[in-house]
mmCIF file as gemmi writes it, N, C-alpha and C atoms, coordinates in Angstrom:
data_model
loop_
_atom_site.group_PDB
_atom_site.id
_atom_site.type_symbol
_atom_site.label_atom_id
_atom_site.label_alt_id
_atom_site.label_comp_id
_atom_site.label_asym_id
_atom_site.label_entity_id
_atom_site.label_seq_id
_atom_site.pdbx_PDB_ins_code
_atom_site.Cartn_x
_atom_site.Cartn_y
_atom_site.Cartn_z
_atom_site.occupancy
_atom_site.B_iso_or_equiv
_atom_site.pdbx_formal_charge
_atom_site.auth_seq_id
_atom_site.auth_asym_id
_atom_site.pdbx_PDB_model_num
ATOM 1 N N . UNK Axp A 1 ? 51.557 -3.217 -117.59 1 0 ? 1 A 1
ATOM 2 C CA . UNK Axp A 1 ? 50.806 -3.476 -116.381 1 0 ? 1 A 1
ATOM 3 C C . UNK Axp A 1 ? 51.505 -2.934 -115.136 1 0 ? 1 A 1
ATOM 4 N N . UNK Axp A 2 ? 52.805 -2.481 -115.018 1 0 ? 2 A 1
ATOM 5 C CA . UNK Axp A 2 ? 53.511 -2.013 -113.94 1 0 ? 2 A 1
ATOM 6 C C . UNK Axp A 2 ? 53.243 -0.761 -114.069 1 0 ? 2 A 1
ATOM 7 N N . UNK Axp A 3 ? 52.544 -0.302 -114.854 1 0 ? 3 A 1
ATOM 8 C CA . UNK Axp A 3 ? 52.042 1.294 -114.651 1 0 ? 3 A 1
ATOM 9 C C . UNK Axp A 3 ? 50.776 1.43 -113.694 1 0 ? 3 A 1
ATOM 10 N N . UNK Axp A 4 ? 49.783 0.906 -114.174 1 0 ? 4 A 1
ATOM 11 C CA . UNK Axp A 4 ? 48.909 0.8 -113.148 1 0 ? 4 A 1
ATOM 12 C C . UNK Axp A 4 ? 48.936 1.04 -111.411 1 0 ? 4 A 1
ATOM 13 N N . UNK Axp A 5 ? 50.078 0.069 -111.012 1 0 ? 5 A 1
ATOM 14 C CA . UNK Axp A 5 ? 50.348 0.357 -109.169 1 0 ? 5 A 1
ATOM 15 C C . UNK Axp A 5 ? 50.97 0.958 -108.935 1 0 ? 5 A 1
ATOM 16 N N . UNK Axp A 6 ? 52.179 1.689 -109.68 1 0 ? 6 A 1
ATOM 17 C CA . UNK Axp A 6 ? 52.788 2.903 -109.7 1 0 ? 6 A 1
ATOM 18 C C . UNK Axp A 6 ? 51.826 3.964 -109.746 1 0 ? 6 A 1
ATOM 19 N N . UNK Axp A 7 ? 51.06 3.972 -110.806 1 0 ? 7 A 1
ATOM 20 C CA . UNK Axp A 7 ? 49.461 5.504 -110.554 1 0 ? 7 A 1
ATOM 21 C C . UNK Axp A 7 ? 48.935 5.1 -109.76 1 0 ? 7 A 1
ATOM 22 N N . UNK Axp A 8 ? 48.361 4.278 -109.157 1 0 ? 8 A 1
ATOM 23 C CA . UNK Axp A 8 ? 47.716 4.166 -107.419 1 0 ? 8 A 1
ATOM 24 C C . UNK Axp A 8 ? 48.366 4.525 -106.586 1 0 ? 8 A 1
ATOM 25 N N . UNK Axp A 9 ? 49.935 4.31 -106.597 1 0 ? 9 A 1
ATOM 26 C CA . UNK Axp A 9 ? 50.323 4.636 -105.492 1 0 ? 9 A 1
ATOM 27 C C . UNK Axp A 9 ? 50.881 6.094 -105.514 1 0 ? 9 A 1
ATOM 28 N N . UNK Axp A 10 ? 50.662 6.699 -106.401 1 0 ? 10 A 1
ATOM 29 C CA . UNK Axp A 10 ? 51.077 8.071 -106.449 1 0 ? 10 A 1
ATOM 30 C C . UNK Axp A 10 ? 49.783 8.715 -106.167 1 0 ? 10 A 1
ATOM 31 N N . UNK Axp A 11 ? 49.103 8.321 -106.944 1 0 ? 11 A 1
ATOM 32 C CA . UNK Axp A 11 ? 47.427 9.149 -106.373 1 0 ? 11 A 1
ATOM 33 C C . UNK Axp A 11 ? 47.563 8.773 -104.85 1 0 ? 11 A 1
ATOM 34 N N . UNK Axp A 12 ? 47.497 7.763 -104.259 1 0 ? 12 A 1
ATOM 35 C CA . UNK Axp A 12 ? 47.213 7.501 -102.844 1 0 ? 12 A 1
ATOM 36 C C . UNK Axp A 12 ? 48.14 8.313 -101.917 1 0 ? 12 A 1
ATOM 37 N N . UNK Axp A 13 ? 49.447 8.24 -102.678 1 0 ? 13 A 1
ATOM 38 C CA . UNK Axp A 13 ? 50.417 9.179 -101.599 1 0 ? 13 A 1
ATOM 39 C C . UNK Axp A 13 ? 49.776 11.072 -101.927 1 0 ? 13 A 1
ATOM 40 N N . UNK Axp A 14 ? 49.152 11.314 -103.083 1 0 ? 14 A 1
ATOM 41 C CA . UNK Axp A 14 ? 48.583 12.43 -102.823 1 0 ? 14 A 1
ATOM 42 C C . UNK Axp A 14 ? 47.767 13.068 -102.473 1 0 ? 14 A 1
ATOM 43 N N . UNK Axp A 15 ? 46.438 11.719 -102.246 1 0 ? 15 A 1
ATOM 44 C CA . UNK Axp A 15 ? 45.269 12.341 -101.499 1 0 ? 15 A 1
ATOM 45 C C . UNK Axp A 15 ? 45.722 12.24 -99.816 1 0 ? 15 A 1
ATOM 46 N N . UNK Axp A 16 ? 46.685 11.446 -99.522 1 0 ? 16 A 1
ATOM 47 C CA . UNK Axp A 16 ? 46.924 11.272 -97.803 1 0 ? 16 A 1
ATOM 48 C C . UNK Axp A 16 ? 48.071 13.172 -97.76 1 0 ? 16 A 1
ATOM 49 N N . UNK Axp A 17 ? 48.286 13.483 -98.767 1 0 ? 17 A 1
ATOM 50 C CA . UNK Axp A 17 ? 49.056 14.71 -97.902 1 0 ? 17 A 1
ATOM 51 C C . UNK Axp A 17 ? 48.237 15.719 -98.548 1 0 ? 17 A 1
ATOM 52 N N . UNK Axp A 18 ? 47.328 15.929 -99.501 1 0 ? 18 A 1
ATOM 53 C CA . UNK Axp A 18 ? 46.082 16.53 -99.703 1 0 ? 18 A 1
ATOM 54 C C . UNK Axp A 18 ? 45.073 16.916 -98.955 1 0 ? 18 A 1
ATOM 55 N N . UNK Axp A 19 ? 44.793 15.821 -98.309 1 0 ? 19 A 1
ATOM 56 C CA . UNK Axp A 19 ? 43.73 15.859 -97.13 1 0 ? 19 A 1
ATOM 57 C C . UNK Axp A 19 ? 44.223 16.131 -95.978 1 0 ? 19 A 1
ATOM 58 N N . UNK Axp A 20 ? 45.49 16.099 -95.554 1 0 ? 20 A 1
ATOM 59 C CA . UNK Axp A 20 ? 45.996 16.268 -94.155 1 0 ? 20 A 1
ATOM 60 C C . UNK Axp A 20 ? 45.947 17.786 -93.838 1 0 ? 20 A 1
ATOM 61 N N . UNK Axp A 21 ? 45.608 18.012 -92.817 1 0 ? 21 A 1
ATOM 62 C CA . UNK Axp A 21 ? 45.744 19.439 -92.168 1 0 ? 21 A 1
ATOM 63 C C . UNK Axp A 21 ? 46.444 19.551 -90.523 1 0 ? 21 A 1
ATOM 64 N N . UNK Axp A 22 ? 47.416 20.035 -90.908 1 0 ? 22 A 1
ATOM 65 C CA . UNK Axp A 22 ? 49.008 20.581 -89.975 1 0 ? 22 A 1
ATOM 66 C C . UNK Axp A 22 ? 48.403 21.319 -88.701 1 0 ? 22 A 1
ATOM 67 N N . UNK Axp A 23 ? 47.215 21.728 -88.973 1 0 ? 23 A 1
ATOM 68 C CA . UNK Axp A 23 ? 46.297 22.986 -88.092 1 0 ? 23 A 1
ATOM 69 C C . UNK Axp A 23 ? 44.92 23.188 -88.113 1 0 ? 23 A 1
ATOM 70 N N . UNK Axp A 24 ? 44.192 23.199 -87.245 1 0 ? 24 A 1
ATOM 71 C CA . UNK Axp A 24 ? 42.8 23.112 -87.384 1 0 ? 24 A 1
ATOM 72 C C . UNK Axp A 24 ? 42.554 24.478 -88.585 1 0 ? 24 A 1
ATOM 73 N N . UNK Axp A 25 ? 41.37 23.828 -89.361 1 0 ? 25 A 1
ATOM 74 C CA . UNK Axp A 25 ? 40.818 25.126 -90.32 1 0 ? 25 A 1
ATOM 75 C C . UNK Axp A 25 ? 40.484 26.796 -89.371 1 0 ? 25 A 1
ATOM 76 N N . UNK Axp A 26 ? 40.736 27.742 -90.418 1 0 ? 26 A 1
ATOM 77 C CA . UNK Axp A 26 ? 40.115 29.047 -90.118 1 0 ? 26 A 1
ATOM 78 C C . UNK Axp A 26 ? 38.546 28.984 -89.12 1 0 ? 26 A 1
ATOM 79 N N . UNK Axp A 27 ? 38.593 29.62 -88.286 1 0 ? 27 A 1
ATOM 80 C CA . UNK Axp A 27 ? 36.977 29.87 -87.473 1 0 ? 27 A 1
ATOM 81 C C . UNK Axp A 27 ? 36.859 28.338 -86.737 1 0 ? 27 A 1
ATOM 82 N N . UNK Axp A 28 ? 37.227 27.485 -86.756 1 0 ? 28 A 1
ATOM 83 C CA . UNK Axp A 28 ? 37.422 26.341 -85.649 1 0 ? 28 A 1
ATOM 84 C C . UNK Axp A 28 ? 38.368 26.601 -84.405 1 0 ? 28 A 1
ATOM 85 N N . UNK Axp A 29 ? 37.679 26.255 -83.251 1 0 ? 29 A 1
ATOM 86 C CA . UNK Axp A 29 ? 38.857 26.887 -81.801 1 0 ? 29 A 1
ATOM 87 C C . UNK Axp A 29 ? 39.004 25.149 -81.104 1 0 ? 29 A 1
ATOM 88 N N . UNK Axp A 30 ? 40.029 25.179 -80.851 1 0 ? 30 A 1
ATOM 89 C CA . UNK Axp A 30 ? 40.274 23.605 -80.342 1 0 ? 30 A 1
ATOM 90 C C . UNK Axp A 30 ? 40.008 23.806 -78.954 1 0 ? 30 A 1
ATOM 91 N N . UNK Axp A 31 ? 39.211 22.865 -78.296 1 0 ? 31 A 1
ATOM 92 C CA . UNK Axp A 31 ? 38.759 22.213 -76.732 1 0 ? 31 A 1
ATOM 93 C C . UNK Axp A 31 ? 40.615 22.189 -75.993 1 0 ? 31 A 1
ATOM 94 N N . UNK Axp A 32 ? 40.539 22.92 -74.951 1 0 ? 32 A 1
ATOM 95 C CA . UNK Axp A 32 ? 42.06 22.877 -74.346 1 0 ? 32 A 1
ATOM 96 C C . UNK Axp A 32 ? 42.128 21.826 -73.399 1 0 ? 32 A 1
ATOM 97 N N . UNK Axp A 33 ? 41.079 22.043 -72.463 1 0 ? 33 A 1
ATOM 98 C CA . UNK Axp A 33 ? 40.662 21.063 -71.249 1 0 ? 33 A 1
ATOM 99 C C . UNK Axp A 33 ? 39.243 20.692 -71.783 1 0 ? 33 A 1
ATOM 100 N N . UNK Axp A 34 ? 40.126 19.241 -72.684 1 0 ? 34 A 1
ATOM 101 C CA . UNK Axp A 34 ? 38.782 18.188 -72.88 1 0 ? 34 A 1
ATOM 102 C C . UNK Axp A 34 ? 38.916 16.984 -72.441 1 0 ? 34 A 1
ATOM 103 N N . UNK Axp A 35 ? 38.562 16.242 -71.487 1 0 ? 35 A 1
ATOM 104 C CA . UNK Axp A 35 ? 39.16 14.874 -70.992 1 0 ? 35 A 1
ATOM 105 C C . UNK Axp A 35 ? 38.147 14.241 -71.578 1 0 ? 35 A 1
ATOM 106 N N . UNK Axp A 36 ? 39.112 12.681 -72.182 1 0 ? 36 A 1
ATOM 107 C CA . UNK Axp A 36 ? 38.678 11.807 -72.985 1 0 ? 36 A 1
ATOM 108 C C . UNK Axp A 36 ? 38.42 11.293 -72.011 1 0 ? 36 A 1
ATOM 109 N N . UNK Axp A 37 ? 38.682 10.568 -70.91 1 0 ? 37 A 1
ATOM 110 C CA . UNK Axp A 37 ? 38.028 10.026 -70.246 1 0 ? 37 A 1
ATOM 111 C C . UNK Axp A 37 ? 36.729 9.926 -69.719 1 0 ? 37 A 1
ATOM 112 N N . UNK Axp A 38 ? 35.943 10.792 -69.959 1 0 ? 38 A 1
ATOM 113 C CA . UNK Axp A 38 ? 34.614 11.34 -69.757 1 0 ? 38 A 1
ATOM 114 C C . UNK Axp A 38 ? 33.637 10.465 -70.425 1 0 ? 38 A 1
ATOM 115 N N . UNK Axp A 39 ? 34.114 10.659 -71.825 1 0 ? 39 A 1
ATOM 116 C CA . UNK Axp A 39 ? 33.617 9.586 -72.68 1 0 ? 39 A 1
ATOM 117 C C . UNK Axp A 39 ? 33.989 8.026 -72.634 1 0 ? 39 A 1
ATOM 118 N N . UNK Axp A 40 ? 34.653 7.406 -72.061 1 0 ? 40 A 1
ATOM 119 C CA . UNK Axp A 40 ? 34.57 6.352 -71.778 1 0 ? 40 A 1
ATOM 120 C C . UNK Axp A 40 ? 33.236 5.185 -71.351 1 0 ? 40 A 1
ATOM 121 N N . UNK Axp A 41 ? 32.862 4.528 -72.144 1 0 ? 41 A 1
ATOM 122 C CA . UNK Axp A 41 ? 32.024 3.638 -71.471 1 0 ? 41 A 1
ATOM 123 C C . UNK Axp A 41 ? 31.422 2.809 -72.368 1 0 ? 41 A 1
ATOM 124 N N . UNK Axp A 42 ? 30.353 2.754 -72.225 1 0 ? 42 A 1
ATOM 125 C CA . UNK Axp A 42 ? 28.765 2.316 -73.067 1 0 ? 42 A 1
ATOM 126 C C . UNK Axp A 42 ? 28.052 3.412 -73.805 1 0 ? 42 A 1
ATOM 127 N N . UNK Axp A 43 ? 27.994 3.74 -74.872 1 0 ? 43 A 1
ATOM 128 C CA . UNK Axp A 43 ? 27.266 4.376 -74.958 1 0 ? 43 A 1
ATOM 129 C C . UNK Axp A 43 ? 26.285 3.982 -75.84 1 0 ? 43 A 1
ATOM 130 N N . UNK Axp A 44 ? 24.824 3.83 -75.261 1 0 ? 44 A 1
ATOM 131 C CA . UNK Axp A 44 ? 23.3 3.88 -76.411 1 0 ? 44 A 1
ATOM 132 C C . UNK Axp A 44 ? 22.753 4.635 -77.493 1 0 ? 44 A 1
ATOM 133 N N . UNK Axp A 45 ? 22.529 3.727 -78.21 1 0 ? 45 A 1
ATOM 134 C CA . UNK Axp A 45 ? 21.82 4.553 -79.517 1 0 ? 45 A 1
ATOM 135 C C . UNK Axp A 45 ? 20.46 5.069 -79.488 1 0 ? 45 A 1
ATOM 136 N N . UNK Axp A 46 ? 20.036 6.146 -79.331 1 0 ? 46 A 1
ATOM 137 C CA . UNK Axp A 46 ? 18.587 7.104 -79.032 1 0 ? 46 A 1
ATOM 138 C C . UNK Axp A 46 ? 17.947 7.391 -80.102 1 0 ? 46 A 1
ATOM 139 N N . UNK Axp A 47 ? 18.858 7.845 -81.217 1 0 ? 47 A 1
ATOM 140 C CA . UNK Axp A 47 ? 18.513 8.027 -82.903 1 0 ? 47 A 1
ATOM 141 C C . UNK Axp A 47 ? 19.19 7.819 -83.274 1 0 ? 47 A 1
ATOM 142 N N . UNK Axp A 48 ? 18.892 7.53 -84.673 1 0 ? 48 A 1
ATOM 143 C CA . UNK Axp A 48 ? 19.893 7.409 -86.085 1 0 ? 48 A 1
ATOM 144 C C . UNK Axp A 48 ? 19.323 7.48 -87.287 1 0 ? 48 A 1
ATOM 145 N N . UNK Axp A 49 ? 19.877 8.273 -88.489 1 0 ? 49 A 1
ATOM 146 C CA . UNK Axp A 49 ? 19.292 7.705 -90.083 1 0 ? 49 A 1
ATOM 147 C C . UNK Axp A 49 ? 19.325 6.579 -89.885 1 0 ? 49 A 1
ATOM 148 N N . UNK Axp A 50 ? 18.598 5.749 -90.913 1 0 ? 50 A 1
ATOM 149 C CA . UNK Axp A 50 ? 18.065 4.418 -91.23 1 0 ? 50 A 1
ATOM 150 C C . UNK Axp A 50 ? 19.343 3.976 -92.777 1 0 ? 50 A 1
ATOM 151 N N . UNK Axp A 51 ? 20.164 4.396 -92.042 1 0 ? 51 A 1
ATOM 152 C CA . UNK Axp A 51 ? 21.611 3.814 -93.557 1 0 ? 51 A 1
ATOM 153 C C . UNK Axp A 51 ? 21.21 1.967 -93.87 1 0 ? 51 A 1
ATOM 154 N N . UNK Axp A 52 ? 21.737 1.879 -95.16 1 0 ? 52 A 1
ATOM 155 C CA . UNK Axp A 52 ? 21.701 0.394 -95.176 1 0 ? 52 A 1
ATOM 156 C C . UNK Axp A 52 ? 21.987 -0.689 -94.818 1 0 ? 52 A 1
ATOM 157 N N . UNK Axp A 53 ? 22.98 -0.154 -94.348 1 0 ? 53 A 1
ATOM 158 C CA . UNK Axp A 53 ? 24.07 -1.222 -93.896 1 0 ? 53 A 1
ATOM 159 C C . UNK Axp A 53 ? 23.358 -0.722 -92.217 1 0 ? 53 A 1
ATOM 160 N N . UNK Axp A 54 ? 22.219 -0.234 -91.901 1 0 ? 54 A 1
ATOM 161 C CA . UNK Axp A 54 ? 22.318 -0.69 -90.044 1 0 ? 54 A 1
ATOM 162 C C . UNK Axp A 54 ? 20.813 -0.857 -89.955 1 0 ? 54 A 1
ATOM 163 N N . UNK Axp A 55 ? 19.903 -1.557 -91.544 1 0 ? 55 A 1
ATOM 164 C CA . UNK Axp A 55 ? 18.53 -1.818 -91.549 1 0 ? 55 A 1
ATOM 165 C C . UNK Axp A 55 ? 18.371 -2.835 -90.575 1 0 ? 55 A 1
ATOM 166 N N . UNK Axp A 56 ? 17.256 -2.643 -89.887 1 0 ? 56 A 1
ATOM 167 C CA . UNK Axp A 56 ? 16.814 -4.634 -88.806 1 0 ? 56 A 1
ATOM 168 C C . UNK Axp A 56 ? 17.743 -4.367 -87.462 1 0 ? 56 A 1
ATOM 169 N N . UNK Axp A 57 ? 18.877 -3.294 -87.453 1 0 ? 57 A 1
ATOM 170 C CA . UNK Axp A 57 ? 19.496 -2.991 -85.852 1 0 ? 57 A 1
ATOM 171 C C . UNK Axp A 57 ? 18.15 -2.369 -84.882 1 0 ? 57 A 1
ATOM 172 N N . UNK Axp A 58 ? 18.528 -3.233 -83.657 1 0 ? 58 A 1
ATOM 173 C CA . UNK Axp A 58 ? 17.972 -2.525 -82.693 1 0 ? 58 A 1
ATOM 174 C C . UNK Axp A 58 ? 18.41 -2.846 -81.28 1 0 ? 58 A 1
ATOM 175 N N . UNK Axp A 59 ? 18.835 -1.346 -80.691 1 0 ? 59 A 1
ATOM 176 C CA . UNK Axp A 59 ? 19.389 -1.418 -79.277 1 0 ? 59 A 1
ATOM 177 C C . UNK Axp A 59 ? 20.423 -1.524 -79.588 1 0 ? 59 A 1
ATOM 178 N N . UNK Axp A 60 ? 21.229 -0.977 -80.285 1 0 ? 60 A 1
ATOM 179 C CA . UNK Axp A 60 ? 22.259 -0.64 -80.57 1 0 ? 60 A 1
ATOM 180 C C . UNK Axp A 60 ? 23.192 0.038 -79.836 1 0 ? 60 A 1
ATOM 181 N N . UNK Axp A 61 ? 24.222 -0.282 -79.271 1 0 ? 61 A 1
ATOM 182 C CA . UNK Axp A 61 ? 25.551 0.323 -78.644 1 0 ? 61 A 1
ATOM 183 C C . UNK Axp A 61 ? 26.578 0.311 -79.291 1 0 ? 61 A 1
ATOM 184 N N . UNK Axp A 62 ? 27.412 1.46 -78.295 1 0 ? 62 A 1
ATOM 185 C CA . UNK Axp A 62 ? 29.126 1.189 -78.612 1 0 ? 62 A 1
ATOM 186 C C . UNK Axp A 62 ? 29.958 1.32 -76.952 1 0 ? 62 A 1
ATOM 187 N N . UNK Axp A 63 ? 31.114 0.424 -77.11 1 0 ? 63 A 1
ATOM 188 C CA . UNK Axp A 63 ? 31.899 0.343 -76.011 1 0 ? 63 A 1
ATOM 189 C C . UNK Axp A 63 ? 32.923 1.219 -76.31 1 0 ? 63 A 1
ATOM 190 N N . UNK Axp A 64 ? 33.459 2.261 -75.496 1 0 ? 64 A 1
ATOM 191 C CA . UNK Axp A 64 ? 34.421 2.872 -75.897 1 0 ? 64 A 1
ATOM 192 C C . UNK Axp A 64 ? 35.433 2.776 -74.67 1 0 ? 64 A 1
ATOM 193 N N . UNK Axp A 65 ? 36.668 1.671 -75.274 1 0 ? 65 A 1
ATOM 194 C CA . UNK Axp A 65 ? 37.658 1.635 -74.314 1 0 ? 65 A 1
ATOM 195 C C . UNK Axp A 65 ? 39.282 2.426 -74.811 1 0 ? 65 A 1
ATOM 196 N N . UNK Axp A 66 ? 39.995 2.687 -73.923 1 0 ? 66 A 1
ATOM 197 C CA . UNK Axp A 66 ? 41.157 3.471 -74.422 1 0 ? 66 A 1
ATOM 198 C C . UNK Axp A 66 ? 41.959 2.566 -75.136 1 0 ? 66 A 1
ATOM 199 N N . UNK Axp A 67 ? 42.511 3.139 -76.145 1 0 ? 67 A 1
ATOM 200 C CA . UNK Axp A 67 ? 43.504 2.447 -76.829 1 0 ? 67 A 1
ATOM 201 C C . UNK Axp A 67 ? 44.723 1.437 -76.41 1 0 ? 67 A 1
């Protein structure tokens, strides 16, 4: 049974440095002057898919404060 969380935790330590990227992908250009602050606030929901988990929402927001 001590094999088991030893293979989780080796898979887990390999999909986190698997998936990581050091540098944005090929043909992506990074925003130089992008202020986060811009986005700060309230922001309303106008559309959305109909996912399951957000059936019966309505008037839906998000608060976005700085960390």
């Amino acid at each position: 049974m001590r094999l088991l969380p030893l293979v989780a935790a080796a898979t887990a330590a390999f999909l986190v440095v698997a998936c990581s990227s050091p540098t944005p992908p090929r043909g992506v250009t990074v925003v130089n002057n992008f202020d986060a602050k811009r986005y700060l606030g309230t922001w309303y929901e106008i559309a959305r898919f109909d996912h399951r988990f957000e059936r019966g929402l309505e008037k839906s927001h998000r608060n976005i404060q700085p960390a």
